[in-house]
mmCIF file of the N, C-alpha and C atoms, coordinates in Angstrom:
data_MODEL
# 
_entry.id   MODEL 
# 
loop_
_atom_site.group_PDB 
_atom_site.id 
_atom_site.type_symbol 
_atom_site.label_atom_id 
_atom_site.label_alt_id 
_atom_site.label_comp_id 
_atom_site.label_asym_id 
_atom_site.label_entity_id 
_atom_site.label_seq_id 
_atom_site.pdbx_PDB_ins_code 
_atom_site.Cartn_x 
_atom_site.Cartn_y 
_atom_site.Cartn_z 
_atom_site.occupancy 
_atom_site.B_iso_or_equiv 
_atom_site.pdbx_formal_charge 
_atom_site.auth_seq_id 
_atom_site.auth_comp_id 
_atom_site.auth_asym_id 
_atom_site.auth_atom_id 
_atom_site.pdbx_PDB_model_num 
ATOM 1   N N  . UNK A 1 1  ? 17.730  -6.918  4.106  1.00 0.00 ? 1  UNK A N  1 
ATOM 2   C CA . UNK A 1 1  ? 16.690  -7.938  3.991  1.00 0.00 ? 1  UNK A CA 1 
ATOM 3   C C  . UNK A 1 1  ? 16.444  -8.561  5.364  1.00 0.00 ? 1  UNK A C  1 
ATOM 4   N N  . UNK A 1 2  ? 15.331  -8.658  5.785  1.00 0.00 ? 2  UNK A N  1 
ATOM 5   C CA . UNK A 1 2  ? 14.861  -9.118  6.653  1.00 0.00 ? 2  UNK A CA 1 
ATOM 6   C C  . UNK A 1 2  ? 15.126  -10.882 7.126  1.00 0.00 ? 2  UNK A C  1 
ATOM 7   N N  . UNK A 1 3  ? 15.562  -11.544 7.558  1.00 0.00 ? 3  UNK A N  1 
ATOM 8   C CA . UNK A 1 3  ? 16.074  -12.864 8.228  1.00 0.00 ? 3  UNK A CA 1 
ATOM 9   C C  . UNK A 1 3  ? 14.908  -13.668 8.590  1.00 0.00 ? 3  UNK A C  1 
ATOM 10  N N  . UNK A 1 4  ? 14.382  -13.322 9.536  1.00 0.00 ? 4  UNK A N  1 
ATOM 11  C CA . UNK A 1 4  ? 13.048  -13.910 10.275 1.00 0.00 ? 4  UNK A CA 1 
ATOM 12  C C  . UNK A 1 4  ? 11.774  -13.030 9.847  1.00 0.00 ? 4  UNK A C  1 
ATOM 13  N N  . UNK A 1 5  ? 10.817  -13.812 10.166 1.00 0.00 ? 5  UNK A N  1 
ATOM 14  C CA . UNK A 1 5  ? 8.953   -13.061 9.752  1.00 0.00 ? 5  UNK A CA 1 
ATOM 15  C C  . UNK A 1 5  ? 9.014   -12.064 10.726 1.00 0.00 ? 5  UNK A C  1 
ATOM 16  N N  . UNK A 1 6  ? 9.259   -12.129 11.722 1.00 0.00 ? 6  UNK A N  1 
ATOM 17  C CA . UNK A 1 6  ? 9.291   -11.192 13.060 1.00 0.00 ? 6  UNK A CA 1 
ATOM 18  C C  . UNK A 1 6  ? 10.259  -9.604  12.741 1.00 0.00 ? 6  UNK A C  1 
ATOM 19  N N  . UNK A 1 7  ? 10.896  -9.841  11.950 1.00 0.00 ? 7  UNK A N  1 
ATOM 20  C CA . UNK A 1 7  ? 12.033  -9.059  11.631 1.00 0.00 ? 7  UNK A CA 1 
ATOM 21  C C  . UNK A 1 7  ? 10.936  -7.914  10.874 1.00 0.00 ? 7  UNK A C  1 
ATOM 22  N N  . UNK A 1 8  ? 10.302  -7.895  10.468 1.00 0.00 ? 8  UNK A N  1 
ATOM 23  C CA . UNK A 1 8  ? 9.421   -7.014  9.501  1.00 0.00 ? 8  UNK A CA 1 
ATOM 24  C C  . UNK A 1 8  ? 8.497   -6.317  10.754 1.00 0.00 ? 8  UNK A C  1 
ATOM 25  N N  . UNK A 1 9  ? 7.593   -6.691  11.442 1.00 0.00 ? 9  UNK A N  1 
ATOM 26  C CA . UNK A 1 9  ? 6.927   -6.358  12.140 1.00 0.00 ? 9  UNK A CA 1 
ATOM 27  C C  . UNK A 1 9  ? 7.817   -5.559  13.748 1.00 0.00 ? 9  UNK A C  1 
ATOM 28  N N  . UNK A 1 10 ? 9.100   -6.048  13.536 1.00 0.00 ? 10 UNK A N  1 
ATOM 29  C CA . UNK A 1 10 ? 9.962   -5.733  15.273 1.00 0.00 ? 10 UNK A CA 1 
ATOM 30  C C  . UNK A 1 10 ? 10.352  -3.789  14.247 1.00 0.00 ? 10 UNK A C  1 
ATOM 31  N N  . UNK A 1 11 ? 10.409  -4.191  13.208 1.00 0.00 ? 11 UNK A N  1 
ATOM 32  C CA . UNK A 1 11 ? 11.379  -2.748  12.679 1.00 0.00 ? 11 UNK A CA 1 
ATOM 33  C C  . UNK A 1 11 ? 9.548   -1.266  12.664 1.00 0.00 ? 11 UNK A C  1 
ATOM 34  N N  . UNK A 1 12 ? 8.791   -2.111  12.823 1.00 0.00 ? 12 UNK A N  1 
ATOM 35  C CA . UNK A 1 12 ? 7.170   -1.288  12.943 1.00 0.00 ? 12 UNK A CA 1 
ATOM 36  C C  . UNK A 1 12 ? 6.929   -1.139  13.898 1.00 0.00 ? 12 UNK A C  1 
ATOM 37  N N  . UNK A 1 13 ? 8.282   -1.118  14.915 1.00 0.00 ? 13 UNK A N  1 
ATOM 38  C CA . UNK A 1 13 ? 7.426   -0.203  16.455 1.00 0.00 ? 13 UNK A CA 1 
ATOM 39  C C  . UNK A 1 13 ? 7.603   1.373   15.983 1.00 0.00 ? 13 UNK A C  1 
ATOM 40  N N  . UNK A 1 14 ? 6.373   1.839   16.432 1.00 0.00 ? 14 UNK A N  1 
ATOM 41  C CA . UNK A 1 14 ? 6.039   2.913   16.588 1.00 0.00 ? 14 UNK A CA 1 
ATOM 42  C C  . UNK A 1 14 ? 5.455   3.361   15.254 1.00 0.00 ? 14 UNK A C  1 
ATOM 43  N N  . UNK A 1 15 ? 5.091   2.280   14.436 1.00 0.00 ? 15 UNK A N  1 
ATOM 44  C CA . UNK A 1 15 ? 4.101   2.778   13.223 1.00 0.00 ? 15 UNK A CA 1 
ATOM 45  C C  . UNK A 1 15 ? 2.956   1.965   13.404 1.00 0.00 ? 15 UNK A C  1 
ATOM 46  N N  . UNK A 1 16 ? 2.244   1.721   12.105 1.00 0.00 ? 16 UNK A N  1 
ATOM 47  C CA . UNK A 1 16 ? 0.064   0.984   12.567 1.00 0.00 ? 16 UNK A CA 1 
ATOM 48  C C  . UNK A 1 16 ? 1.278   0.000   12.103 1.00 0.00 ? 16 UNK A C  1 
ATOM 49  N N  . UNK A 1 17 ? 0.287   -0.992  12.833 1.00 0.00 ? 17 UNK A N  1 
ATOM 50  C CA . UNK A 1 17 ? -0.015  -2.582  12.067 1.00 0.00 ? 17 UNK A CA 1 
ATOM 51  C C  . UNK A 1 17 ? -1.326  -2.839  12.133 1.00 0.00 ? 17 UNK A C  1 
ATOM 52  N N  . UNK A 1 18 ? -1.189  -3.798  10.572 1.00 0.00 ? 18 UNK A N  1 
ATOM 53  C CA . UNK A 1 18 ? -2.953  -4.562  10.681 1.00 0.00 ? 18 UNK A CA 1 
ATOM 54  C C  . UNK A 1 18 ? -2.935  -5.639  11.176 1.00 0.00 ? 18 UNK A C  1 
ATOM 55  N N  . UNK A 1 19 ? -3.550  -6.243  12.265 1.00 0.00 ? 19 UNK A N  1 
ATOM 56  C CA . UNK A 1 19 ? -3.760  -7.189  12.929 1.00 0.00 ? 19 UNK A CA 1 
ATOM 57  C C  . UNK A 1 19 ? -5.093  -8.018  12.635 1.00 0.00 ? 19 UNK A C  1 
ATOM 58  N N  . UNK A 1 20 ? -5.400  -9.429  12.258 1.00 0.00 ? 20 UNK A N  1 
ATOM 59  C CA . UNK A 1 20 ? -6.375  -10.127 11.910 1.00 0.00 ? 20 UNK A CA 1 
ATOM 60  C C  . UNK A 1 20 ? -6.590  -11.850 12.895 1.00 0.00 ? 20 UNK A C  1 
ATOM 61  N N  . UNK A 1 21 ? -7.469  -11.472 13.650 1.00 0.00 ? 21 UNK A N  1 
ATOM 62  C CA . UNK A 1 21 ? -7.504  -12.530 14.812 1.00 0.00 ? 21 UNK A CA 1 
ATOM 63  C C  . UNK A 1 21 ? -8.268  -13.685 14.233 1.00 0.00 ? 21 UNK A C  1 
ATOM 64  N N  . UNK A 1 22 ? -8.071  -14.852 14.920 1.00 0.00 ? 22 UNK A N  1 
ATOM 65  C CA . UNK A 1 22 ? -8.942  -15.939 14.880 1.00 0.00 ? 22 UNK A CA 1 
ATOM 66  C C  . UNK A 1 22 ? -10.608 -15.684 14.872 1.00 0.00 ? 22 UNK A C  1 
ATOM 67  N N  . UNK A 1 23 ? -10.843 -15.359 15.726 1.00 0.00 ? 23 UNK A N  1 
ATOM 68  C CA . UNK A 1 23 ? -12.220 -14.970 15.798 1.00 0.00 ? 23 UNK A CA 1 
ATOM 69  C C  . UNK A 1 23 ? -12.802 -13.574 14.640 1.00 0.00 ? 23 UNK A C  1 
ATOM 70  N N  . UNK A 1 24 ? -12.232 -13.365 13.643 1.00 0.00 ? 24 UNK A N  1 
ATOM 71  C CA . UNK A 1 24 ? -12.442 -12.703 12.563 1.00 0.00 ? 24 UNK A CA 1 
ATOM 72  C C  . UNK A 1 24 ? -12.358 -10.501 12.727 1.00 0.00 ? 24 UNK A C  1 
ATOM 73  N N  . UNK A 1 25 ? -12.048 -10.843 14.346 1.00 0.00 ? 25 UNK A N  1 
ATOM 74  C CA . UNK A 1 25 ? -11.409 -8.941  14.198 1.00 0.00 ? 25 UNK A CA 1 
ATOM 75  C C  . UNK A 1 25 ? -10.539 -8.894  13.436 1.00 0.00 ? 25 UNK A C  1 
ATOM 76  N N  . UNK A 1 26 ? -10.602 -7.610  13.175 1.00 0.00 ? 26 UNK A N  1 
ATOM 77  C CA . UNK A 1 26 ? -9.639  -7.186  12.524 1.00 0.00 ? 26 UNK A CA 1 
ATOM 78  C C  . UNK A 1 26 ? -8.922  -5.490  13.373 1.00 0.00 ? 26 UNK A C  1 
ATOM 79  N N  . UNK A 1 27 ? -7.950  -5.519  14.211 1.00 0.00 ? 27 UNK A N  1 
ATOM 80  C CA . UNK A 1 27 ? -7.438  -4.266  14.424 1.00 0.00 ? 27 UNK A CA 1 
ATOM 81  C C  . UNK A 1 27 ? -6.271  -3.624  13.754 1.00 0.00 ? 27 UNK A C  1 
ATOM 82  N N  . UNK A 1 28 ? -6.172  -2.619  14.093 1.00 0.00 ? 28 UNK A N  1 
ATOM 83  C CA . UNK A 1 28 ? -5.137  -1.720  13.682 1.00 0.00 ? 28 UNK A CA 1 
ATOM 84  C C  . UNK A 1 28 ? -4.645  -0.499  15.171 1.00 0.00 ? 28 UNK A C  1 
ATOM 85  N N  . UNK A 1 29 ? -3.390  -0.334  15.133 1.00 0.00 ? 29 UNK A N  1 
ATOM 86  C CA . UNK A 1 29 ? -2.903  0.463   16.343 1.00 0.00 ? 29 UNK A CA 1 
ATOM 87  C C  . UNK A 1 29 ? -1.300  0.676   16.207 1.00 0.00 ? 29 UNK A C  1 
ATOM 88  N N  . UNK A 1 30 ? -0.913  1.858   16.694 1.00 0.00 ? 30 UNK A N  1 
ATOM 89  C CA . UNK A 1 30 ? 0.293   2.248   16.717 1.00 0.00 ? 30 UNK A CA 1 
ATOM 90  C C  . UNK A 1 30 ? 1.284   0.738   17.158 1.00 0.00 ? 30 UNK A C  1 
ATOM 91  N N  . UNK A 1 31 ? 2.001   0.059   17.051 1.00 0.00 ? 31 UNK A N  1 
ATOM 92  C CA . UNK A 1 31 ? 2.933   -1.082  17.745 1.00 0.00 ? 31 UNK A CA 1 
ATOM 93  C C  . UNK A 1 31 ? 3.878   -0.279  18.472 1.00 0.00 ? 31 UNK A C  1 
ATOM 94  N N  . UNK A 1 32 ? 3.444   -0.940  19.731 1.00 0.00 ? 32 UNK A N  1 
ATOM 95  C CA . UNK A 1 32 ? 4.740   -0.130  21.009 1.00 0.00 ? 32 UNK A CA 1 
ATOM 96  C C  . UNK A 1 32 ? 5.985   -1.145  21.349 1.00 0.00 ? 32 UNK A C  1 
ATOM 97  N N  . UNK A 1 33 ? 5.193   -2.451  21.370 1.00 0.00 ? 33 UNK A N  1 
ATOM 98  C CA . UNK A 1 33 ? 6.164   -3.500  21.627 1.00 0.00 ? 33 UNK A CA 1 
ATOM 99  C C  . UNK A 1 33 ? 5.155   -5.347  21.343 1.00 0.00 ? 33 UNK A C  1 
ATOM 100 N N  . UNK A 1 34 ? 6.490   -6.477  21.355 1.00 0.00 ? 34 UNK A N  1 
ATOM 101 C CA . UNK A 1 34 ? 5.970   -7.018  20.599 1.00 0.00 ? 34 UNK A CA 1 
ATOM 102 C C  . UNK A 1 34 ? 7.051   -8.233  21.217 1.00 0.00 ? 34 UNK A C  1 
ATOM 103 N N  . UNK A 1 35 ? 6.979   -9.756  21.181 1.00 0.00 ? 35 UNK A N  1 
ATOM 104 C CA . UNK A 1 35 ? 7.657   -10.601 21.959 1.00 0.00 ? 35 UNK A CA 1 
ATOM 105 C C  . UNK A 1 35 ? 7.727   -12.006 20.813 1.00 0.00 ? 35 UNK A C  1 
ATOM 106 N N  . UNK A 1 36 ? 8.657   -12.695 20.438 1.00 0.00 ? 36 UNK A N  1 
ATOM 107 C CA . UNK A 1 36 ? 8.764   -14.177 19.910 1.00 0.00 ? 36 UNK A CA 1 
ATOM 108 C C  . UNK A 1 36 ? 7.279   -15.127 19.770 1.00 0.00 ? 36 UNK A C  1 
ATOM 109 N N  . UNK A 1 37 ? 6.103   -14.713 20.680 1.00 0.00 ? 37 UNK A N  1 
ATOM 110 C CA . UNK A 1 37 ? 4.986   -15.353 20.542 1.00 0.00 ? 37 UNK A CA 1 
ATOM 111 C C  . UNK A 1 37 ? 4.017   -14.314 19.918 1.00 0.00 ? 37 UNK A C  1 
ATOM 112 N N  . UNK A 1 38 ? 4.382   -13.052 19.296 1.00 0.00 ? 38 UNK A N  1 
ATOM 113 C CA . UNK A 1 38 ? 3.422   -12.472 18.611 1.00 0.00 ? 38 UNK A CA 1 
ATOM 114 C C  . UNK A 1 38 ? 2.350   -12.065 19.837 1.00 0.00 ? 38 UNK A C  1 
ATOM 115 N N  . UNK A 1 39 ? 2.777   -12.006 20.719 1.00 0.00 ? 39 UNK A N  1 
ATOM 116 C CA . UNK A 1 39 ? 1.767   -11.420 22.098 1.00 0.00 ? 39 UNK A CA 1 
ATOM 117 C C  . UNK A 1 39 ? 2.203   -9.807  21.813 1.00 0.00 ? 39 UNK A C  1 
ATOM 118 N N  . UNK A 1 40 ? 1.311   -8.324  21.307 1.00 0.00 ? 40 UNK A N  1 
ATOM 119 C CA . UNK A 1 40 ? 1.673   -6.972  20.678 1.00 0.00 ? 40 UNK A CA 1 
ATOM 120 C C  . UNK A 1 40 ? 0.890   -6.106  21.562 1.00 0.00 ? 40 UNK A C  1 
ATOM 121 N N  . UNK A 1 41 ? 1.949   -5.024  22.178 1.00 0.00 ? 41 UNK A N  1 
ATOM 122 C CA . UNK A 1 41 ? 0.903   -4.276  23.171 1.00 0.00 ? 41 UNK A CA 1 
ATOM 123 C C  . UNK A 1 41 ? 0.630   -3.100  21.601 1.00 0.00 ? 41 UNK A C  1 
ATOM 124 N N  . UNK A 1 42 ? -0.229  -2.361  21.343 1.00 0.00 ? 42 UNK A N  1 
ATOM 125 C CA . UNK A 1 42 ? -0.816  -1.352  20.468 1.00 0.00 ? 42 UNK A CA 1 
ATOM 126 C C  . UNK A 1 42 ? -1.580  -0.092  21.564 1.00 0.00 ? 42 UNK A C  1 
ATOM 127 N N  . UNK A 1 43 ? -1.368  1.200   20.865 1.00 0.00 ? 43 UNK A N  1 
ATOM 128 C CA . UNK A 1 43 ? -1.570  2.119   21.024 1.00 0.00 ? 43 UNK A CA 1 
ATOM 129 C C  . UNK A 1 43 ? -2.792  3.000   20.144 1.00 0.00 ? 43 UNK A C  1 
ATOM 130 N N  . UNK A 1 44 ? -3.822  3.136   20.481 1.00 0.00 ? 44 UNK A N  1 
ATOM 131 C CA . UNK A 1 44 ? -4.601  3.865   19.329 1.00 0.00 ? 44 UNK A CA 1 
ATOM 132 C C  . UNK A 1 44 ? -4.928  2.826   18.522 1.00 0.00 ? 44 UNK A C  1 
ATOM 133 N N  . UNK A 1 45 ? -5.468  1.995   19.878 1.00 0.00 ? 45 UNK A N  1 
ATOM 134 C CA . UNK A 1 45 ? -6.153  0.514   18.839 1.00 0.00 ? 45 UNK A CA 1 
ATOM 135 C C  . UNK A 1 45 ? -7.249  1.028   18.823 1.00 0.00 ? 45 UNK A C  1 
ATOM 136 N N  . UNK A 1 46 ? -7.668  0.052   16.901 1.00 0.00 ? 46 UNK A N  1 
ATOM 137 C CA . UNK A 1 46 ? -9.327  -0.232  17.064 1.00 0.00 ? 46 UNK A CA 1 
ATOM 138 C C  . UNK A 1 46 ? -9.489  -1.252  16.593 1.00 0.00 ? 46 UNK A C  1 
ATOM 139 N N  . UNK A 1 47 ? -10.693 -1.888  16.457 1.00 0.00 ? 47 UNK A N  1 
ATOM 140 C CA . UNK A 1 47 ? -11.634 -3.522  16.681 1.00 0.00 ? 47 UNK A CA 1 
ATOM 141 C C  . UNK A 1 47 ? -12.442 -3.379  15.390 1.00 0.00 ? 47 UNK A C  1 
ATOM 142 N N  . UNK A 1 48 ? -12.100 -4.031  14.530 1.00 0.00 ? 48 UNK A N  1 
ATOM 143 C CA . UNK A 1 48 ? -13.273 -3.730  13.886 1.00 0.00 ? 48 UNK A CA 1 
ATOM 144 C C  . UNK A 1 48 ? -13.787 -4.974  13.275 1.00 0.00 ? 48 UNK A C  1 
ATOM 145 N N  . UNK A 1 49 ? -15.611 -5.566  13.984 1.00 0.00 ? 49 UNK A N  1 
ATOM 146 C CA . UNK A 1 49 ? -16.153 -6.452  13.741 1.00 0.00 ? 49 UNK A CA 1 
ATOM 147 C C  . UNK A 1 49 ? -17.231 -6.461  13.207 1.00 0.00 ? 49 UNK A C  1 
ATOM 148 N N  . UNK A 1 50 ? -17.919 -6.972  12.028 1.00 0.00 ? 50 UNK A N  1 
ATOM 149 C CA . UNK A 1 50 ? -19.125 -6.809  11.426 1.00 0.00 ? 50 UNK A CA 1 
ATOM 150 C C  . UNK A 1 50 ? -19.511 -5.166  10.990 1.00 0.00 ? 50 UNK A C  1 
ATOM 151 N N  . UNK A 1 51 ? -18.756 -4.762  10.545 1.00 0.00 ? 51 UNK A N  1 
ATOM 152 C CA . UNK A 1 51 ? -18.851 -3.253  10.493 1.00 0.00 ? 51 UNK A CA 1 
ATOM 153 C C  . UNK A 1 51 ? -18.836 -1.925  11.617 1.00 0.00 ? 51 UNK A C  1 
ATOM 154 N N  . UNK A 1 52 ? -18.500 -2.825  12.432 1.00 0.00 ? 52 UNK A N  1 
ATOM 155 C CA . UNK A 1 52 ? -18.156 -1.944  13.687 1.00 0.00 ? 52 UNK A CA 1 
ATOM 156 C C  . UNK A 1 52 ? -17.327 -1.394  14.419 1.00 0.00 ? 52 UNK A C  1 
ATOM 157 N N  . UNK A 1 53 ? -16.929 -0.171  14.194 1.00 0.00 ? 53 UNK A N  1 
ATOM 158 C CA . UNK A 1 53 ? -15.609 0.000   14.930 1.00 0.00 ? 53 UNK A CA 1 
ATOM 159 C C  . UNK A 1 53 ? -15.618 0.241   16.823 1.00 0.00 ? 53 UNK A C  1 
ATOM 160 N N  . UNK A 1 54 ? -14.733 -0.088  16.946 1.00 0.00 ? 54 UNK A N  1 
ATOM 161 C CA . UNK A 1 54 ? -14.455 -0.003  18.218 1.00 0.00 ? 54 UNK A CA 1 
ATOM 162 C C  . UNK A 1 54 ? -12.924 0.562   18.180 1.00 0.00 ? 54 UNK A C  1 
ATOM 163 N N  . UNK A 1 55 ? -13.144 1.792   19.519 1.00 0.00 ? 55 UNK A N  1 
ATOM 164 C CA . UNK A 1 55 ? -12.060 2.093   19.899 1.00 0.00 ? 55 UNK A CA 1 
ATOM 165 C C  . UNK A 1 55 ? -10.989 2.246   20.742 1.00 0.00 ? 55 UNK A C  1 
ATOM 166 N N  . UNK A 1 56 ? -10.161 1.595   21.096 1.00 0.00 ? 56 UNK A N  1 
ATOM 167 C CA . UNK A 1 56 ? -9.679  1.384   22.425 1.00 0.00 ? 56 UNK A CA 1 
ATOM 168 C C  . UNK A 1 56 ? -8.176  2.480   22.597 1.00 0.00 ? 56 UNK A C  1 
ATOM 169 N N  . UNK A 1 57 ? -7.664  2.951   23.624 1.00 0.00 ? 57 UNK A N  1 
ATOM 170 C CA . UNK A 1 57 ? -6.555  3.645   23.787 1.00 0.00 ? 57 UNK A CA 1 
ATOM 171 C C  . UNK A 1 57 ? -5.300  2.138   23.512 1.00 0.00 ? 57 UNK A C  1 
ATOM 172 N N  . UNK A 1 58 ? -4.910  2.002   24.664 1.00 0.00 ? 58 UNK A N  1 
ATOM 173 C CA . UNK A 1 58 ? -4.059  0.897   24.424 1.00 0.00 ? 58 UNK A CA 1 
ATOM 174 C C  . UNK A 1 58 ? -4.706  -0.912  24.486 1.00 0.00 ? 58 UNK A C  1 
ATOM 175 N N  . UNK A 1 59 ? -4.361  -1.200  23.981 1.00 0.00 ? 59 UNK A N  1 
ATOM 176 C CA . UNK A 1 59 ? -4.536  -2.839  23.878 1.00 0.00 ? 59 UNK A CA 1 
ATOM 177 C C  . UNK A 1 59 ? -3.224  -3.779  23.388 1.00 0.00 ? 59 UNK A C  1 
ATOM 178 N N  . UNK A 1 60 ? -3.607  -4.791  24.493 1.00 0.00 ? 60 UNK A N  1 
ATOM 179 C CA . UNK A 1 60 ? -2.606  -6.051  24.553 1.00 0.00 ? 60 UNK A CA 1 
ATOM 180 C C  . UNK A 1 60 ? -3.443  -7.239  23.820 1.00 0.00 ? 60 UNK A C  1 
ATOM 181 N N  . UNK A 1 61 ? -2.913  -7.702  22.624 1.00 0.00 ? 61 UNK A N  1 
ATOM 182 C CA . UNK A 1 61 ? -3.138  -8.419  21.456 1.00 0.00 ? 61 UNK A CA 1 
ATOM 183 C C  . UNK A 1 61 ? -2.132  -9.907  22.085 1.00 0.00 ? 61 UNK A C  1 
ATOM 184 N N  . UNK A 1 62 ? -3.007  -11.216 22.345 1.00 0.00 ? 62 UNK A N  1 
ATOM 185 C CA . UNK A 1 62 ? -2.257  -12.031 22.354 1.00 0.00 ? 62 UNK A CA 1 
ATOM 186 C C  . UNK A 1 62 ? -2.191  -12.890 21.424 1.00 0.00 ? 62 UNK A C  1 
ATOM 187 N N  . UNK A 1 63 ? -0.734  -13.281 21.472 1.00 0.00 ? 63 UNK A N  1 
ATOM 188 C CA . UNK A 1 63 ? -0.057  -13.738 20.258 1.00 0.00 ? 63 UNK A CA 1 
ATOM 189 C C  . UNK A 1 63 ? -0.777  -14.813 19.758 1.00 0.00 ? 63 UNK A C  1 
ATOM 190 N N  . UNK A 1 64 ? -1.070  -16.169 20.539 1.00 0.00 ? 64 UNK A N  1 
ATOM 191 C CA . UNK A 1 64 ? -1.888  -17.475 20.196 1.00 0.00 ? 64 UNK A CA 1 
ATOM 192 C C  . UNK A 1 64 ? -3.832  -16.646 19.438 1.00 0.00 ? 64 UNK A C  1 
ATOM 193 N N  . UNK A 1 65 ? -3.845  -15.936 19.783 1.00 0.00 ? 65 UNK A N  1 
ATOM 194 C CA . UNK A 1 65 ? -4.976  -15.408 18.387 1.00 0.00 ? 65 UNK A CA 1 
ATOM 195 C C  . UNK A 1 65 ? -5.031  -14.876 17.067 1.00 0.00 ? 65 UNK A C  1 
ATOM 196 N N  . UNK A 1 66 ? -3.714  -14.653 16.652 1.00 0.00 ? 66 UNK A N  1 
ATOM 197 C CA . UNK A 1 66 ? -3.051  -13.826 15.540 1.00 0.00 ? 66 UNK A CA 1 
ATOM 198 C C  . UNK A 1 66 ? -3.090  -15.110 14.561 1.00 0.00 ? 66 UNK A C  1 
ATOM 199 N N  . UNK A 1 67 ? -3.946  -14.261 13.738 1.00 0.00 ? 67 UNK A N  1 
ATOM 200 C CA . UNK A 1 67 ? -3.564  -15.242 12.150 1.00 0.00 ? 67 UNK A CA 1 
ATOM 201 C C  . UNK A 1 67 ? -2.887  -14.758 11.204 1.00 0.00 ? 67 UNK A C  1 
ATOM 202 N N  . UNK A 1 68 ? -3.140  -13.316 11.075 1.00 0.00 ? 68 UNK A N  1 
ATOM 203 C CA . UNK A 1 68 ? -2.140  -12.191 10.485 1.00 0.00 ? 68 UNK A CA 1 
ATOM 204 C C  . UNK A 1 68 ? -1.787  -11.095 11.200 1.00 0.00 ? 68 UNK A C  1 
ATOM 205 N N  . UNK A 1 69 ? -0.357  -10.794 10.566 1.00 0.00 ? 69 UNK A N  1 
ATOM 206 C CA . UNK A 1 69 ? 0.059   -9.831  11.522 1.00 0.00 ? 69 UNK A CA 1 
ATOM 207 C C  . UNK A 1 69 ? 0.816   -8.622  10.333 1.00 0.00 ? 69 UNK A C  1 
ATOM 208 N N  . UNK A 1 70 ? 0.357   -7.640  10.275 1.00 0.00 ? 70 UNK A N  1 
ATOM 209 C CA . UNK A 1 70 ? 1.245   -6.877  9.014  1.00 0.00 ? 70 UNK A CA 1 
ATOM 210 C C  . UNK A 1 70 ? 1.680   -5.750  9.479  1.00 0.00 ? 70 UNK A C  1 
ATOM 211 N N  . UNK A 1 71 ? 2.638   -4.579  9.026  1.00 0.00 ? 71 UNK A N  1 
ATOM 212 C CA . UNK A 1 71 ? 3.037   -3.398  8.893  1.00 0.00 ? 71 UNK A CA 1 
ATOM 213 C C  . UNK A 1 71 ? 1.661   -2.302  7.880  1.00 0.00 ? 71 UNK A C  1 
ATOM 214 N N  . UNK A 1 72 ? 1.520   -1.629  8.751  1.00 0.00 ? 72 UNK A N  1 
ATOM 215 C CA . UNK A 1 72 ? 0.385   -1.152  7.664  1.00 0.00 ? 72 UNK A CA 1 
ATOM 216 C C  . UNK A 1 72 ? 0.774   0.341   7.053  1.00 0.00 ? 72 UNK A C  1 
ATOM 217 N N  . UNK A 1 73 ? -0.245  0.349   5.753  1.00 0.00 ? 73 UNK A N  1 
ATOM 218 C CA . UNK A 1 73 ? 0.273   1.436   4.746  1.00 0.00 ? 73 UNK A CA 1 
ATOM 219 C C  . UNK A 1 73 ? -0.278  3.005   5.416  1.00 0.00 ? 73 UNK A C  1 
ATOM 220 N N  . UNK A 1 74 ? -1.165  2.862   6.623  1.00 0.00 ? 74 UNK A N  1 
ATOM 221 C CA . UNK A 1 74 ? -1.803  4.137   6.840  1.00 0.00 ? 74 UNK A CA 1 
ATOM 222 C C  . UNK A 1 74 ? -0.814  4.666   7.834  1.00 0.00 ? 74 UNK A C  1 
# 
């Protein structure tokens, strides 16, 4: 069983997470690494806003924009 919220998301390096920002993106990307402030570098990110995807190779997700942060099923 997992201890801390962080504990769920630290054991998902190297699988997707769904990521859901303040400003209403929503990404998803491999998790490479990941720090106590929820600041997440991702791999095989994408953006997806108003029906739009966007695709980025790597992206650095900072933590103070994260409203959700999950392990994802894909």
């Amino acid at each position: 069983m997992d201890k801390r919220p962080l504990d769920a998301l630290n054991k998902s390096k190297g699988k997707n997470v769904y990521v859901i920002l303040k400003n209403g993106r929503e990404i998803t990307g491999k998790l490479q690494a990941l720090d106590i402030h929820l600041n997440m570098w991702l791999e095989d990110a994408e953006i997806t806003f108003e029906d739009k995807k966007t695709t980025f190779g790597d992206l650095l997700v900072r933590g103070d924009s994260v409203v959700i942060a999950s392990p994802s099923n894909q």
